[in-house]
Every structure is written in structure tokens, then in C-alpha cells.
N, C-alpha and C positions, 0 to 999 in steps of 0.2 A: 810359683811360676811354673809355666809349661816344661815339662822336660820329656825327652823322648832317646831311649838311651836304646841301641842297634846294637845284637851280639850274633854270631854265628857263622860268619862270615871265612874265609879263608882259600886253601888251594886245592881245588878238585882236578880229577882228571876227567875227560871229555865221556861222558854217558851217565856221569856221576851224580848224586845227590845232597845238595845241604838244605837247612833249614834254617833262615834266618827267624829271630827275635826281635822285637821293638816294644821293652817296657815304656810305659808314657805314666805322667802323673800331673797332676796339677792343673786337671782339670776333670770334667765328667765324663770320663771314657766313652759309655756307653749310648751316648747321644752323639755322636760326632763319627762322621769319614773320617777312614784312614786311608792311607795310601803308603804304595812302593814306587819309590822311583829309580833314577840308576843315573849314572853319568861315566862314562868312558873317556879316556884321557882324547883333550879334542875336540870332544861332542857337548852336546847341548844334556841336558837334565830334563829324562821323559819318564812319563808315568810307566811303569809297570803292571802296576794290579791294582786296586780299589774296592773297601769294602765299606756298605755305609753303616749304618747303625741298626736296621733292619735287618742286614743279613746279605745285600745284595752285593753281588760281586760284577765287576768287568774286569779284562783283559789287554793286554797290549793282544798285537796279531803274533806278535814274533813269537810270545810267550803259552797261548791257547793251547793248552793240552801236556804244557809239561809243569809249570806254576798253578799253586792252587794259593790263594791267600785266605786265613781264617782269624778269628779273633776270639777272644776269652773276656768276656766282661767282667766275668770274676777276677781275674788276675791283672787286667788295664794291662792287658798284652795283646799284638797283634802278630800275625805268622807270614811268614812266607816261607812255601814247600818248591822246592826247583829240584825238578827231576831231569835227566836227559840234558845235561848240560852243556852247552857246547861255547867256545872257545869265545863267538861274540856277545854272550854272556858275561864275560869281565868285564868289569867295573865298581865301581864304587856303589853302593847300594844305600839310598836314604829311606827314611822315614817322614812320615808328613801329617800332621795335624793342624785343622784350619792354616794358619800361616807358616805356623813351627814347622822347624828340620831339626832331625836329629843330626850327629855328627860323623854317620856314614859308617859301610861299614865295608870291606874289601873283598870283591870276589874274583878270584881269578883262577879261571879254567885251561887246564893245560896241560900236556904230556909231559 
């Protein structure tokens, strides 16, 4: 079965940097989009970053220039780099394959 397990997550302060994780398995990694998404206590559940299986990436707007999302085919891992963090960046951070969500993961930025 599909699994997609999110690590990395936690409490930055505002300029700061984490690096999320998202092992996935149970399926063929390396043919399939991945995606980040986020969900804020409130809000709706929006894409963050996206990379396909070629290599190609997009961006939310809010995120361009401080997120970089990368992937390992070798390890059926996928990255997300957040640099520059700032406060409305908190939220709950998912994982996404074809249907599959992982089970999030918490990011909360703050002094």
C-alpha cells in the first residue's frame, strides 16, 4: 500500500531554516509527482511546491525564492528546503502522491 511518511518539521524562528522529508513507498517513486502542500489552522489545503518525475519544478508565489523542492529516486524520498521563514509559513505541512497524503507534519515559525 501507498505510504508517505513526513519528518522534519518543527519550531523555527522568523529568517530561519528547516528541511522537510517525505519517505514514500508502495509504489514507483520515480514515475510519479510529488507535491507539498500546507494547511493552516482555518484555511484551506494549498499546493506549495511540485516536482514531477522529470525533474520539473513549480512554486506557490508566496514561496519563490525561499523553498526549493528536490527529490532522490534512489531513496523514494522527496525534499522540501524553507529558507527565510517567516511566521505565515506555519502550518501543517503535507505530502502528496497521485491521491495519497501523508499524515503532515508541523511547522511553526515564531519568536
Amino acid at each position: 500500500q501507498v505510504q508517505l511518511v513526513e519528518s522534519g518539521g518543527g519550531l523555527v524562528q522568523p529568517g530561519g531554516s528547516l528541511r522537510l522529508s517525505c519517505a514514500a513507498s508502495g509504489f514507483i517513486f520515480r514515475l510519479y509527482t510529488m507535491g507539498w502542500y500546507r494547511q493552516a489552522p482555518g484555511k484551506q489545503r494549498d499546493l506549495v511546491a511540485a516536482i514531477t518525475s522529470g525533474g520539473s519544478t513549480n512554486y506557490a508565489d508566496s514561496v519563490k525564492g525561499r523553498f526549493t523542492i528536490s527529490r532522490d529516486n534512489a531513496k523514494n524520498t522527496v525534499y522540501l528546503q524553507m529558507n527565510s521563514l517567516k511566521p505565515e509559513d506555519t502550518a501543517v505541512y503535507y505530502c502528496k502522491a497521485m491521491g495519497f497524503w501523508g499524515q503532515g507534519t508541523q511547522v511553526t515559525v515564531s519568536s
